[in-house]
PDB file of N, CA, C and O in Angstrom, chain B, residues numbered from 101:
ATOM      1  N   UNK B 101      68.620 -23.164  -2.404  1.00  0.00           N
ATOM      2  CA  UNK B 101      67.657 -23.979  -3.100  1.00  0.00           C
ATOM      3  C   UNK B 101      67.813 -25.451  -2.760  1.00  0.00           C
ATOM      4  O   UNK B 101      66.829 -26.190  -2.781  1.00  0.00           O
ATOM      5  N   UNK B 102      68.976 -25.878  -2.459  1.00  0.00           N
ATOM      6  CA  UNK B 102      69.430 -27.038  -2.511  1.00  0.00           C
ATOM      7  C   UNK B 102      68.793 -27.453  -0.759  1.00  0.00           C
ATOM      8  O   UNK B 102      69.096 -28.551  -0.291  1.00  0.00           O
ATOM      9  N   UNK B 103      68.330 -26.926  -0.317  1.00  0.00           N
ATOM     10  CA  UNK B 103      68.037 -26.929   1.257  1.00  0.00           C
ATOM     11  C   UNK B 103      66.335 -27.283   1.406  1.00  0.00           C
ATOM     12  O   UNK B 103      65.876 -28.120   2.183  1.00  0.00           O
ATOM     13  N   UNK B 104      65.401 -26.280   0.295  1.00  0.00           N
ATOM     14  CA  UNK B 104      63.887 -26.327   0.100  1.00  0.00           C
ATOM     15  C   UNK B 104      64.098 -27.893  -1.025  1.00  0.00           C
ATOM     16  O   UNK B 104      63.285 -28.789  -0.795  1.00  0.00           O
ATOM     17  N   UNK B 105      64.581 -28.015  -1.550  1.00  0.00           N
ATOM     18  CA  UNK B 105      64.205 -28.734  -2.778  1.00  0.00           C
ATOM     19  C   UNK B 105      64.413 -30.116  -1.864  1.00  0.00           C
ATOM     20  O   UNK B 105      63.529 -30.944  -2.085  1.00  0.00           O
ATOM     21  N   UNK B 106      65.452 -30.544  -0.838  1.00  0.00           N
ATOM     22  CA  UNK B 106      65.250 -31.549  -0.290  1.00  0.00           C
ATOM     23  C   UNK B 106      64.441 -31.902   0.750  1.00  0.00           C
ATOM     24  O   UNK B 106      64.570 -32.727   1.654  1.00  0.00           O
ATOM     25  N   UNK B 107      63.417 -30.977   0.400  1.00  0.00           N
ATOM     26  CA  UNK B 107      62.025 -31.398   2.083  1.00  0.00           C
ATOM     27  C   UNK B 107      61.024 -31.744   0.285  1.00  0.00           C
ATOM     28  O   UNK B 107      59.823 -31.683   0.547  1.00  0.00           O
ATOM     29  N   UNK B 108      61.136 -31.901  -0.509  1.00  0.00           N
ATOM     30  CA  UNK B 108      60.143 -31.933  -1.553  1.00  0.00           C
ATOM     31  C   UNK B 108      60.069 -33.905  -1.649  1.00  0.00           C
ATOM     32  O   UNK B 108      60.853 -34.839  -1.479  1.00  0.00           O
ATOM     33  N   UNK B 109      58.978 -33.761  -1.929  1.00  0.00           N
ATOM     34  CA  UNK B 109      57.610 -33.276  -2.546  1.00  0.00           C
ATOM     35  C   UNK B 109      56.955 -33.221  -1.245  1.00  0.00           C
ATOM     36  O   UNK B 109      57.057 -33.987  -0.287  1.00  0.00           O
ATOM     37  N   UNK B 110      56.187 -32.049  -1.417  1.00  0.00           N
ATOM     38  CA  UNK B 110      55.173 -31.408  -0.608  1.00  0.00           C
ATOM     39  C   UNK B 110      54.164 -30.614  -1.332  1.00  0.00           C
ATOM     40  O   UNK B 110      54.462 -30.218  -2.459  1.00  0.00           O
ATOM     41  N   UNK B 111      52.789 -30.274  -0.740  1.00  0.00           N
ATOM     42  CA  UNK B 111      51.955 -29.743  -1.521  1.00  0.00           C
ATOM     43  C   UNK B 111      51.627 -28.374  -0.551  1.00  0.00           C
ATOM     44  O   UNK B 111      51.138 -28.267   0.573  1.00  0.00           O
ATOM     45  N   UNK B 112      52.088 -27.478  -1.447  1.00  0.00           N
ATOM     46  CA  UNK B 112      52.104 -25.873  -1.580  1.00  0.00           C
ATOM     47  C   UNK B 112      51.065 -25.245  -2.125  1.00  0.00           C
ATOM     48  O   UNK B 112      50.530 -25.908  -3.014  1.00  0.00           O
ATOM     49  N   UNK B 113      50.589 -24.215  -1.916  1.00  0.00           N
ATOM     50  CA  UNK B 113      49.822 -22.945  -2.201  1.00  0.00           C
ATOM     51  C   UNK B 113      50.524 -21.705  -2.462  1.00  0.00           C
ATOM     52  O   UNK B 113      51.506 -21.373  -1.799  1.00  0.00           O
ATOM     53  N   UNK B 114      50.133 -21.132  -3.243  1.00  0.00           N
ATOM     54  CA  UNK B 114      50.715 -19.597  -3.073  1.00  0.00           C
ATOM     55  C   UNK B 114      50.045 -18.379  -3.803  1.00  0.00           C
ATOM     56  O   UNK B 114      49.947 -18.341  -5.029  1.00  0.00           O
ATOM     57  N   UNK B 115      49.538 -17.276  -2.880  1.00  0.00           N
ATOM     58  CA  UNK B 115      48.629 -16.321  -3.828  1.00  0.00           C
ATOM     59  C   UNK B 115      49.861 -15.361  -4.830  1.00  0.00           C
ATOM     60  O   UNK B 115      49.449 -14.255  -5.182  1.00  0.00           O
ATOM     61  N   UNK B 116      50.880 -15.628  -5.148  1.00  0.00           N
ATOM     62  CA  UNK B 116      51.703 -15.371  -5.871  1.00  0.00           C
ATOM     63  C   UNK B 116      51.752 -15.988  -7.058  1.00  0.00           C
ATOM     64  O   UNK B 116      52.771 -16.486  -7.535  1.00  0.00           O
ATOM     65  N   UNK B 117      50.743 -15.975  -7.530  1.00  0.00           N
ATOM     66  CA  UNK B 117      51.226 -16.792  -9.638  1.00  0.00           C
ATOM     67  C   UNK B 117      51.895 -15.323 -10.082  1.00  0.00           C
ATOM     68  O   UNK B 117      51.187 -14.321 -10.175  1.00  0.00           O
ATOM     69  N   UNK B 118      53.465 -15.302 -10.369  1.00  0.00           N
ATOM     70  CA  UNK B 118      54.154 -14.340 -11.271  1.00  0.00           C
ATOM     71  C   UNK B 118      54.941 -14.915 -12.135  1.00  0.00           C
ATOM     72  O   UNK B 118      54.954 -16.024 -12.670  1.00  0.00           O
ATOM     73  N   UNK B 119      55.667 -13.884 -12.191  1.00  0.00           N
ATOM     74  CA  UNK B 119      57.333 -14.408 -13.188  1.00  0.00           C
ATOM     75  C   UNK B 119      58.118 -15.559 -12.264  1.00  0.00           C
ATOM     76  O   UNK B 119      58.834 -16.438 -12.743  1.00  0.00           O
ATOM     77  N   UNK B 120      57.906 -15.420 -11.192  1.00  0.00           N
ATOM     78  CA  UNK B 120      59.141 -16.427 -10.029  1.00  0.00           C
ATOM     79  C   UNK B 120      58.011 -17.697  -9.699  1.00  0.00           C
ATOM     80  O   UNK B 120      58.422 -18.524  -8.885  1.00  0.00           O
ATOM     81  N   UNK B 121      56.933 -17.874 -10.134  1.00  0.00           N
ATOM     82  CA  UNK B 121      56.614 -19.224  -9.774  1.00  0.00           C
ATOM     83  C   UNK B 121      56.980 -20.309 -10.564  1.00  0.00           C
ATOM     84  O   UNK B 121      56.411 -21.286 -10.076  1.00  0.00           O
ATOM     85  N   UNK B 122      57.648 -20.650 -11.549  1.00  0.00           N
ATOM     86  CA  UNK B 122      58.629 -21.328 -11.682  1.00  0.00           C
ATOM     87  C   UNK B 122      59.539 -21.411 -11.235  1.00  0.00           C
ATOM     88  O   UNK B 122      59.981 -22.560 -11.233  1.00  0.00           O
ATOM     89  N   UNK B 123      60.310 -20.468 -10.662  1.00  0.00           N
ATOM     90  CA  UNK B 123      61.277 -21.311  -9.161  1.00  0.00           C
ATOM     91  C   UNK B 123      60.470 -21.973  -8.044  1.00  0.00           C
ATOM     92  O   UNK B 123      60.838 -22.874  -7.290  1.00  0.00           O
ATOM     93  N   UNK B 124      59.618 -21.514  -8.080  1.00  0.00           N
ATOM     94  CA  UNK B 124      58.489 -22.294  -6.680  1.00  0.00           C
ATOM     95  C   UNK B 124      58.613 -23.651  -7.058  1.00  0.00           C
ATOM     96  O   UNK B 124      59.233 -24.503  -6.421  1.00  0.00           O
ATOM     97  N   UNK B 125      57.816 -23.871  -8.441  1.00  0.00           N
ATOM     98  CA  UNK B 125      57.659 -24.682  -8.906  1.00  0.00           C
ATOM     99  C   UNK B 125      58.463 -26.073  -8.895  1.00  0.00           C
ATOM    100  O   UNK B 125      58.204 -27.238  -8.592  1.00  0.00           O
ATOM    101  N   UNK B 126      59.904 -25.142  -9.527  1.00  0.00           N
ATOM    102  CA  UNK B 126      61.287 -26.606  -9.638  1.00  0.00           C
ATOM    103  C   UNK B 126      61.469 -26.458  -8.080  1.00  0.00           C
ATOM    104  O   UNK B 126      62.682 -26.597  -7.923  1.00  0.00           O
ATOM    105  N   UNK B 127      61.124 -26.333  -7.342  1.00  0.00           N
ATOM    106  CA  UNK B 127      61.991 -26.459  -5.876  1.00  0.00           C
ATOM    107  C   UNK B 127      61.258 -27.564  -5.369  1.00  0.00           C
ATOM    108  O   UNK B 127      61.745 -28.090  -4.367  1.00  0.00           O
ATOM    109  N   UNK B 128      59.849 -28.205  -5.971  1.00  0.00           N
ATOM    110  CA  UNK B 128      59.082 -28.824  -5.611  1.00  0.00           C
ATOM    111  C   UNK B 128      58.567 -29.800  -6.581  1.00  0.00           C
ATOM    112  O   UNK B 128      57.400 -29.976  -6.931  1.00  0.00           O
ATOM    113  N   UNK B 129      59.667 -30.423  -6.967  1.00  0.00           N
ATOM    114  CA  UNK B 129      59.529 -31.285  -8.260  1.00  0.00           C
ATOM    115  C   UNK B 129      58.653 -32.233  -8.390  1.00  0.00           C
ATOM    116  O   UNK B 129      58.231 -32.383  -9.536  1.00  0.00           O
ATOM    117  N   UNK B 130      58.164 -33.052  -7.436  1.00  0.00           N
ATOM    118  CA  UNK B 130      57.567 -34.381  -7.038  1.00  0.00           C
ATOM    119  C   UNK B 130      56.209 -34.027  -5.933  1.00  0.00           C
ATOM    120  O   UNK B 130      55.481 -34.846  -5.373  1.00  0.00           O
ATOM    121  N   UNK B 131      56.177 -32.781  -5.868  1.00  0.00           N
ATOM    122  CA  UNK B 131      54.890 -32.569  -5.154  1.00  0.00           C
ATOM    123  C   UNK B 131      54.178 -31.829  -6.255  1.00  0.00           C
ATOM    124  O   UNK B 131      54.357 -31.862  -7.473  1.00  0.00           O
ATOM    125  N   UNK B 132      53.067 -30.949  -5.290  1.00  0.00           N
ATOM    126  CA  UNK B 132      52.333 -30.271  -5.745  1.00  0.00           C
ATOM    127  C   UNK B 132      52.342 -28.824  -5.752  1.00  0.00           C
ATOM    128  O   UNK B 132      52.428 -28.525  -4.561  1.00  0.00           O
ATOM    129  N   UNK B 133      52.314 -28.068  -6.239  1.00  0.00           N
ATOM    130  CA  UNK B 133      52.805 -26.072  -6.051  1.00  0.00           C
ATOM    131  C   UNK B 133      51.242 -25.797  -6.858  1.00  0.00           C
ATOM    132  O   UNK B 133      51.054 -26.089  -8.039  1.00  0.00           O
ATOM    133  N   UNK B 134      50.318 -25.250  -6.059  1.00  0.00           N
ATOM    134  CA  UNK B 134      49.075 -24.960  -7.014  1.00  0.00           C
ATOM    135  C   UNK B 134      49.472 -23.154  -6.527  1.00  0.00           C
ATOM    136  O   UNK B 134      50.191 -22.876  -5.568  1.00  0.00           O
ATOM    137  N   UNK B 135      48.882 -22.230  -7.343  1.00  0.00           N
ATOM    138  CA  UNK B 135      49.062 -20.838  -7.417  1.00  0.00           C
ATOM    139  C   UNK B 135      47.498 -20.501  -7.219  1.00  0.00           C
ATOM    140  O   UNK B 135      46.577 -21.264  -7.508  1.00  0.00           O
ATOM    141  N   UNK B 136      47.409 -19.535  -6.808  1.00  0.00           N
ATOM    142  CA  UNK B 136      45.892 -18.521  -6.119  1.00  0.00           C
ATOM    143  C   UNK B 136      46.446 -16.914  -7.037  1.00  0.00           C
ATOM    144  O   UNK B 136      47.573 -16.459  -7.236  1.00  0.00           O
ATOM    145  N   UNK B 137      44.935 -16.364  -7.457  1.00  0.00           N
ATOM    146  CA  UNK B 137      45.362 -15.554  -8.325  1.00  0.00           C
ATOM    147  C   UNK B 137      43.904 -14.548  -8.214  1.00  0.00           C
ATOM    148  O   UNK B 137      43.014 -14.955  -8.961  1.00  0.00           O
ATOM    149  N   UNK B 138      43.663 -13.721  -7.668  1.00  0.00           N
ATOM    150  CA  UNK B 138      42.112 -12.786  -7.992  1.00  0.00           C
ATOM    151  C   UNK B 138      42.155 -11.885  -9.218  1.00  0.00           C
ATOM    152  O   UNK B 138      41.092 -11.564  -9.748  1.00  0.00           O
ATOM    153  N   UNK B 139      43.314 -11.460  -9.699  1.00  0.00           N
ATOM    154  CA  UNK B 139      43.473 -10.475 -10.795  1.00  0.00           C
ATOM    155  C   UNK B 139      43.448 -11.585 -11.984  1.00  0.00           C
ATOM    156  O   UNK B 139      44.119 -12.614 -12.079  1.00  0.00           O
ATOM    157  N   UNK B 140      42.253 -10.938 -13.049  1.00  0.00           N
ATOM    158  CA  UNK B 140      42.502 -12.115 -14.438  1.00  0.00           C
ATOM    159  C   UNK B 140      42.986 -11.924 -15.356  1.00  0.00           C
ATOM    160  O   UNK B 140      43.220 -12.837 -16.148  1.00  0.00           O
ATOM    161  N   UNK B 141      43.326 -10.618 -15.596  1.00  0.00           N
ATOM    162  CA  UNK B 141      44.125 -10.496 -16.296  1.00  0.00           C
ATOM    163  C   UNK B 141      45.580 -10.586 -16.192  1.00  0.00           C
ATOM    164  O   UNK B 141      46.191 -10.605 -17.260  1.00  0.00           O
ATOM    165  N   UNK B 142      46.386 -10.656 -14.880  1.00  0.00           N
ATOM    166  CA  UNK B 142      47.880 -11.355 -14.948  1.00  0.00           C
ATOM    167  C   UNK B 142      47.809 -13.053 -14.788  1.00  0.00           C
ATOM    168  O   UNK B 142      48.760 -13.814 -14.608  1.00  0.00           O
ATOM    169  N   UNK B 143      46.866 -13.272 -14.872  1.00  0.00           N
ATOM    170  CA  UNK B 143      46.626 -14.774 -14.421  1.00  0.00           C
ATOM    171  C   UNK B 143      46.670 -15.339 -16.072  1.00  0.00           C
ATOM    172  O   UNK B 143      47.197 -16.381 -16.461  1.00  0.00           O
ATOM    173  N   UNK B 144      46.318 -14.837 -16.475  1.00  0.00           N
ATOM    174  CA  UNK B 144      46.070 -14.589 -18.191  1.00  0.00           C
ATOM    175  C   UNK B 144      47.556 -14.708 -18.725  1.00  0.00           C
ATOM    176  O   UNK B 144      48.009 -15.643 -19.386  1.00  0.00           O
ATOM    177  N   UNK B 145      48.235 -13.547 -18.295  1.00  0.00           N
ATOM    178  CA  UNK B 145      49.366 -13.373 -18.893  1.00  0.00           C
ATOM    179  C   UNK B 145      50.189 -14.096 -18.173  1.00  0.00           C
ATOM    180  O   UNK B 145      51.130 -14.340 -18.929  1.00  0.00           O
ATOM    181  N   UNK B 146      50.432 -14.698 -16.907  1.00  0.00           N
ATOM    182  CA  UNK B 146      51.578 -15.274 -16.325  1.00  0.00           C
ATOM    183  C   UNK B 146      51.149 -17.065 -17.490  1.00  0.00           C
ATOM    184  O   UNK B 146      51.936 -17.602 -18.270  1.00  0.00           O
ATOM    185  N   UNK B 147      49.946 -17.449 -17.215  1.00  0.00           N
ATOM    186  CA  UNK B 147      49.417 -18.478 -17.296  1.00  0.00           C
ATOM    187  C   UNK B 147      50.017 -18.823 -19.508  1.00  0.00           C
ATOM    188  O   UNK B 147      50.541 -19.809 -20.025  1.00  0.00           O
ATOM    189  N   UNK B 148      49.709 -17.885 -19.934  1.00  0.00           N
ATOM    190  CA  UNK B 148      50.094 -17.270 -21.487  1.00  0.00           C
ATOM    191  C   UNK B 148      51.662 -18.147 -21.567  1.00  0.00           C
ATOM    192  O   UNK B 148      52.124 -19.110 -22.179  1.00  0.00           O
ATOM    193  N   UNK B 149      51.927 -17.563 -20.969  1.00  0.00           N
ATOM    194  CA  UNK B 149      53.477 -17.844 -20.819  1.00  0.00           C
ATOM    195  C   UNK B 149      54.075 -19.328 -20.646  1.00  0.00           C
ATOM    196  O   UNK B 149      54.819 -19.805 -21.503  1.00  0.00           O
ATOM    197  N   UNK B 150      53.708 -20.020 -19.498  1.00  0.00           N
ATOM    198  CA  UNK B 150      53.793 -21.261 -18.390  1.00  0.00           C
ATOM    199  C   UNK B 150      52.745 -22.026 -18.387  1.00  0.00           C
ATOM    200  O   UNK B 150      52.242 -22.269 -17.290  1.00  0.00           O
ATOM    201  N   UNK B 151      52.242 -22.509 -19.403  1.00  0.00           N
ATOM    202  CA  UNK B 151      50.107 -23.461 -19.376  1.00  0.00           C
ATOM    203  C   UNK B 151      50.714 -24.379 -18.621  1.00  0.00           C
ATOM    204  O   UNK B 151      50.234 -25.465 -18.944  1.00  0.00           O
ATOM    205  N   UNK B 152      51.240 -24.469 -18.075  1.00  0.00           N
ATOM    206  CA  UNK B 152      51.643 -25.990 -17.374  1.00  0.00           C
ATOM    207  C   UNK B 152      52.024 -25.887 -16.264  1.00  0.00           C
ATOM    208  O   UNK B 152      52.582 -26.788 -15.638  1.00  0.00           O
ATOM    209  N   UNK B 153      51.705 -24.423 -15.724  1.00  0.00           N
ATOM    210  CA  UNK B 153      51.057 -24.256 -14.281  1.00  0.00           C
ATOM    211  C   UNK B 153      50.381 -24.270 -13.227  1.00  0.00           C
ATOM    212  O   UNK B 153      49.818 -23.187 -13.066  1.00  0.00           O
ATOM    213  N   UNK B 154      50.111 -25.233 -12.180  1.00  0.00           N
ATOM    214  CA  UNK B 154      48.296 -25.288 -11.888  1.00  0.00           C
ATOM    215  C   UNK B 154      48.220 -24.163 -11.457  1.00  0.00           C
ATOM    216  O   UNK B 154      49.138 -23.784 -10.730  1.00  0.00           O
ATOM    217  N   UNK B 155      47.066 -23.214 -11.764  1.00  0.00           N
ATOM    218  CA  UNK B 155      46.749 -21.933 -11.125  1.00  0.00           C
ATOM    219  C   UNK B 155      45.388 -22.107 -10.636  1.00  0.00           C
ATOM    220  O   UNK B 155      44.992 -23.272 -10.604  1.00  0.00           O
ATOM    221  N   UNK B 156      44.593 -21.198 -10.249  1.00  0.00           N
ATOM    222  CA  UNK B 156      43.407 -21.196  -9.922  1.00  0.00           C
ATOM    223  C   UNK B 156      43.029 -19.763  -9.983  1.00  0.00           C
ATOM    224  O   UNK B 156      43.877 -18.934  -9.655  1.00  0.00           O
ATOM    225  N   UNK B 157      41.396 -19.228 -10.512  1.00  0.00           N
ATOM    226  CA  UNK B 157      41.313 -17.774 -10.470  1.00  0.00           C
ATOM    227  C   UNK B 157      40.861 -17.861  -8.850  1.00  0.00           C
ATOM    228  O   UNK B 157      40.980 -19.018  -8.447  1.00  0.00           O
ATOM    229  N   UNK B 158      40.485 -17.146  -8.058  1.00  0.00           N
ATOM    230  CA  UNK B 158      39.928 -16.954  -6.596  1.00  0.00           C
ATOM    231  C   UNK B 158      39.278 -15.478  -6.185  1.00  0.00           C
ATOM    232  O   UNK B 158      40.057 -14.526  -6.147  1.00  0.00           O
ATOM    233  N   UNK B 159      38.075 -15.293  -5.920  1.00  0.00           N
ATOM    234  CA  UNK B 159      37.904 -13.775  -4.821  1.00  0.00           C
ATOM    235  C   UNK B 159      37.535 -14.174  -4.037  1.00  0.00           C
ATOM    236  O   UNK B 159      36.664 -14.966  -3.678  1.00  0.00           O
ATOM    237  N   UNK B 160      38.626 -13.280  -3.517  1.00  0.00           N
ATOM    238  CA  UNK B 160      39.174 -13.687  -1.837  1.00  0.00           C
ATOM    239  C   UNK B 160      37.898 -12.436  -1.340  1.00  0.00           C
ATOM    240  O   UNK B 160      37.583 -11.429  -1.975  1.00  0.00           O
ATOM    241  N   UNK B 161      37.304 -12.949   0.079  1.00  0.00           N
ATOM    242  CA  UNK B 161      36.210 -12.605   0.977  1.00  0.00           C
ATOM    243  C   UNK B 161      36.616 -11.058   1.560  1.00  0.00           C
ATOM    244  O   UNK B 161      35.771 -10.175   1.705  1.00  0.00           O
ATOM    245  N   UNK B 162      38.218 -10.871   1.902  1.00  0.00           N
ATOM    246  CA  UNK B 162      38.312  -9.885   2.393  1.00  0.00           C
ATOM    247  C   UNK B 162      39.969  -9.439   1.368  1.00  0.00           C
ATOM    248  O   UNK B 162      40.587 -10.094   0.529  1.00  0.00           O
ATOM    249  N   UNK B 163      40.249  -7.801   2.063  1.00  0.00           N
ATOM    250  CA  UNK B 163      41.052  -7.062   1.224  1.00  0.00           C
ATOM    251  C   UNK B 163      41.788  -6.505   2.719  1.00  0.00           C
ATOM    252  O   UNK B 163      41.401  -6.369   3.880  1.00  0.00           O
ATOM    253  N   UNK B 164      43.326  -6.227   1.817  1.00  0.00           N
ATOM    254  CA  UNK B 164      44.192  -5.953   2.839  1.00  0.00           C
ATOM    255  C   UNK B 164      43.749  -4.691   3.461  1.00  0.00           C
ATOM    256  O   UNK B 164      44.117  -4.559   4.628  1.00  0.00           O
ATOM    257  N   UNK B 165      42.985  -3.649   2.921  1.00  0.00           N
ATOM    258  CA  UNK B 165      42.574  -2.867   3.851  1.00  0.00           C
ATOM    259  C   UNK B 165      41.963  -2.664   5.293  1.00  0.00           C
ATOM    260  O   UNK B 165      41.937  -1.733   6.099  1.00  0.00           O
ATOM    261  N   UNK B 166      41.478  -3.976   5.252  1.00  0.00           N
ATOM    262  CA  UNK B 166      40.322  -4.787   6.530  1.00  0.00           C
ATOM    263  C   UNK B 166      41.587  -5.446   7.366  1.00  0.00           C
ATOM    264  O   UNK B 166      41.242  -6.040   8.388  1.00  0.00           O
ATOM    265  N   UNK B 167      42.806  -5.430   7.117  1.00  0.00           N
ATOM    266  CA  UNK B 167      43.685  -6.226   7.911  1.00  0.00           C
ATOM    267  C   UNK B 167      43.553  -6.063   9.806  1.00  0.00           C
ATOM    268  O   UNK B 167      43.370  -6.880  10.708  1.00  0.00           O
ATOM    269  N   UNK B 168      43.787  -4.344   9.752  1.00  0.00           N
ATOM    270  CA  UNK B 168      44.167  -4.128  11.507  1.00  0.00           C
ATOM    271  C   UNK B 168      42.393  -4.277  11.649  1.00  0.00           C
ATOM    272  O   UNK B 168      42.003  -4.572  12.778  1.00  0.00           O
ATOM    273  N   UNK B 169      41.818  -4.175  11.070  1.00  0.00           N
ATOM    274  CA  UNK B 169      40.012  -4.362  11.743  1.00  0.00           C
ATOM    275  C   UNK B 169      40.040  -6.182  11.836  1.00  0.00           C
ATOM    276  O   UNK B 169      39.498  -6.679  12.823  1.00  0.00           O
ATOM    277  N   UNK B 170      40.574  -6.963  10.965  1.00  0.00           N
ATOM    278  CA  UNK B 170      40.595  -8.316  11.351  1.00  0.00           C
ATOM    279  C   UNK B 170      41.095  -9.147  12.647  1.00  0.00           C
ATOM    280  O   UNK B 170      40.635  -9.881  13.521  1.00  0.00           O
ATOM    281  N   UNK B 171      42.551  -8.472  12.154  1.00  0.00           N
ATOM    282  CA  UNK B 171      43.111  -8.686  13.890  1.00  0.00           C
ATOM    283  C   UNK B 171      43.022  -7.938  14.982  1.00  0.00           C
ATOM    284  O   UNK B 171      43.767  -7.960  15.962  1.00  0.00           O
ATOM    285  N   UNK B 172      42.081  -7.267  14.787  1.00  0.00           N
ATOM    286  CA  UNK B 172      41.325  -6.651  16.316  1.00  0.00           C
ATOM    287  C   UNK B 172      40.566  -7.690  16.428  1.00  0.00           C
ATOM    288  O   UNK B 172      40.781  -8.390  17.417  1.00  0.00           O
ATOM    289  N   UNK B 173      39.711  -8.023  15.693  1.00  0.00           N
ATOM    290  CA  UNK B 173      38.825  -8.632  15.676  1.00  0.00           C
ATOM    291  C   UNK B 173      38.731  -9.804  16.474  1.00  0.00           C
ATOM    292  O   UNK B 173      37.864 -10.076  17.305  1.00  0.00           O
ATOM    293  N   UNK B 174      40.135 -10.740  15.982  1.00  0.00           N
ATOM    294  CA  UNK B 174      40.622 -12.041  15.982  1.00  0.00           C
ATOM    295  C   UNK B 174      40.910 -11.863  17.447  1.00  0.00           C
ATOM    296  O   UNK B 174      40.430 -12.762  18.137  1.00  0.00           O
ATOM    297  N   UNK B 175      41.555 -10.957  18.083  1.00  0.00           N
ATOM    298  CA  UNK B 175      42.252 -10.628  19.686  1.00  0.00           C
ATOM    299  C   UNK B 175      41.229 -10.457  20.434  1.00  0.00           C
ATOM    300  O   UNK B 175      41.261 -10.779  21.622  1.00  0.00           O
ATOM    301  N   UNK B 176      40.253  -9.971  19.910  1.00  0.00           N
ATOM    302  CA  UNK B 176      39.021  -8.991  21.114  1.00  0.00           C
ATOM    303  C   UNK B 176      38.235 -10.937  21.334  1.00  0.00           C
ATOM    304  O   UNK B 176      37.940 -11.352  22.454  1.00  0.00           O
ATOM    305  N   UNK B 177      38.123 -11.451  20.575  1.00  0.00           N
ATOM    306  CA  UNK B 177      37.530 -13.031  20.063  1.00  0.00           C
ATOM    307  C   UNK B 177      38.528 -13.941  21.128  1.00  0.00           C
ATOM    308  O   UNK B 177      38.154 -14.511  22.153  1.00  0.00           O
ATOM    309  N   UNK B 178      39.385 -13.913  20.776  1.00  0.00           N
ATOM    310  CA  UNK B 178      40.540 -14.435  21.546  1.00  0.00           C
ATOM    311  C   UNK B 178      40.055 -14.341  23.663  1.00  0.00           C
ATOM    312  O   UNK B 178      39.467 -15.029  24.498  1.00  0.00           O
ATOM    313  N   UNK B 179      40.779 -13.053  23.580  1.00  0.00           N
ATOM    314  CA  UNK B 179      40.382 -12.599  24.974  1.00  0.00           C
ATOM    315  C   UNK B 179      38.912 -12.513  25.130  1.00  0.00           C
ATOM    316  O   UNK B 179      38.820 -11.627  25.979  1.00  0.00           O
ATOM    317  N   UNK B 180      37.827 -12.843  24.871  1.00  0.00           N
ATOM    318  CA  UNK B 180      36.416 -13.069  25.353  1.00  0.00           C
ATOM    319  C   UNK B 180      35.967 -14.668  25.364  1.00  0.00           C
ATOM    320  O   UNK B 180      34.869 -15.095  25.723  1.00  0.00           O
ATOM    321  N   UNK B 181      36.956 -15.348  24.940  1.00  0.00           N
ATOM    322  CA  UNK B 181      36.209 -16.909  24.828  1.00  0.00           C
ATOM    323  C   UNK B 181      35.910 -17.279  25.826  1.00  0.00           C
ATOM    324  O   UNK B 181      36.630 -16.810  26.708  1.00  0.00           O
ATOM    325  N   UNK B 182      34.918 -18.140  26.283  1.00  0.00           N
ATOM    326  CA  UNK B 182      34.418 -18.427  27.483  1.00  0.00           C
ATOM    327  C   UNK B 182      35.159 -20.048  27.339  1.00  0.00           C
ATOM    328  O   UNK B 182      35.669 -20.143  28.456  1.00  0.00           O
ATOM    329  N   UNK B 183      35.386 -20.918  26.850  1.00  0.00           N
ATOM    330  CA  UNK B 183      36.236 -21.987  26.875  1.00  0.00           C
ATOM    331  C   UNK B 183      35.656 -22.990  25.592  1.00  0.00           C
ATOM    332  O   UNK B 183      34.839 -22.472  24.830  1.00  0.00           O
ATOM    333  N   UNK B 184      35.950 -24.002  25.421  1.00  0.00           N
ATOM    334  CA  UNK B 184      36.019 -24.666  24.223  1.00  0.00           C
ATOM    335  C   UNK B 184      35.449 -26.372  24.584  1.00  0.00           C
ATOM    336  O   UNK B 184      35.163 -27.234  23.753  1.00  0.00           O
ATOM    337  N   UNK B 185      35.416 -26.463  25.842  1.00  0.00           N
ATOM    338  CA  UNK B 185      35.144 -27.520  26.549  1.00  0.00           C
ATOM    339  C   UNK B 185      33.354 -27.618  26.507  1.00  0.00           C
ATOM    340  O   UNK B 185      32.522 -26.711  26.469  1.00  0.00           O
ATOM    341  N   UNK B 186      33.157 -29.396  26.535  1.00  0.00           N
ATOM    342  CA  UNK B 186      31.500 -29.114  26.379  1.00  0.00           C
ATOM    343  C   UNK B 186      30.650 -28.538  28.018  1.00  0.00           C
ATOM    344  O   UNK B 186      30.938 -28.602  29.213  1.00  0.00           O
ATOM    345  N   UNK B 187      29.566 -28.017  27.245  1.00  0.00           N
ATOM    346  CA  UNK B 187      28.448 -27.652  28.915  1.00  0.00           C
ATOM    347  C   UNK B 187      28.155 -29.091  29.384  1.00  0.00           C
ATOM    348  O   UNK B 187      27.483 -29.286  30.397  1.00  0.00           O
TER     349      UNK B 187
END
């Protein structure tokens, strides 16, 4: 801890709002730790607990099921670019 807590303050994300985002939290005393959350009802209950959490509710566009169809996706995209430079 003593290793993360001295790169702080920095501003963090994490789709993890649980029981352990208060260690997130103190490791990052002087920055910012905001939490991402799609389920509302633990967002409810973690939030119940800790109000002095920044959280955020979020639905997210895609689901881990779509993962290996994404990164096909992302590779087949990859290997077809024609270049990035202007005509």
């Amino acid at each position: 801890m003593a290793v993360a807590s001295g790169h702080s303050p920095t501003r963090s994300s994490s789709r993890s709002l649980s029981y352990n985002s208060l260690i997130w939290t103190s490791l990052n005393p002087r920055g910012k730790t905001v939490f991402l959350k799609e389920d509302l009802q633990w967002f409810q209950t973690i939030l119940k607990d800790s109000p002095y959490l920044k959280a955020h509710m979020v639905k997210y566009r895609t689901q881990l099921s779509q993962a290996d169809d994404l990164l096909s996706l992302a590779a087949f995209m990859a290997r077809n670019k024609k270049g990035s430079g202007p005509n």
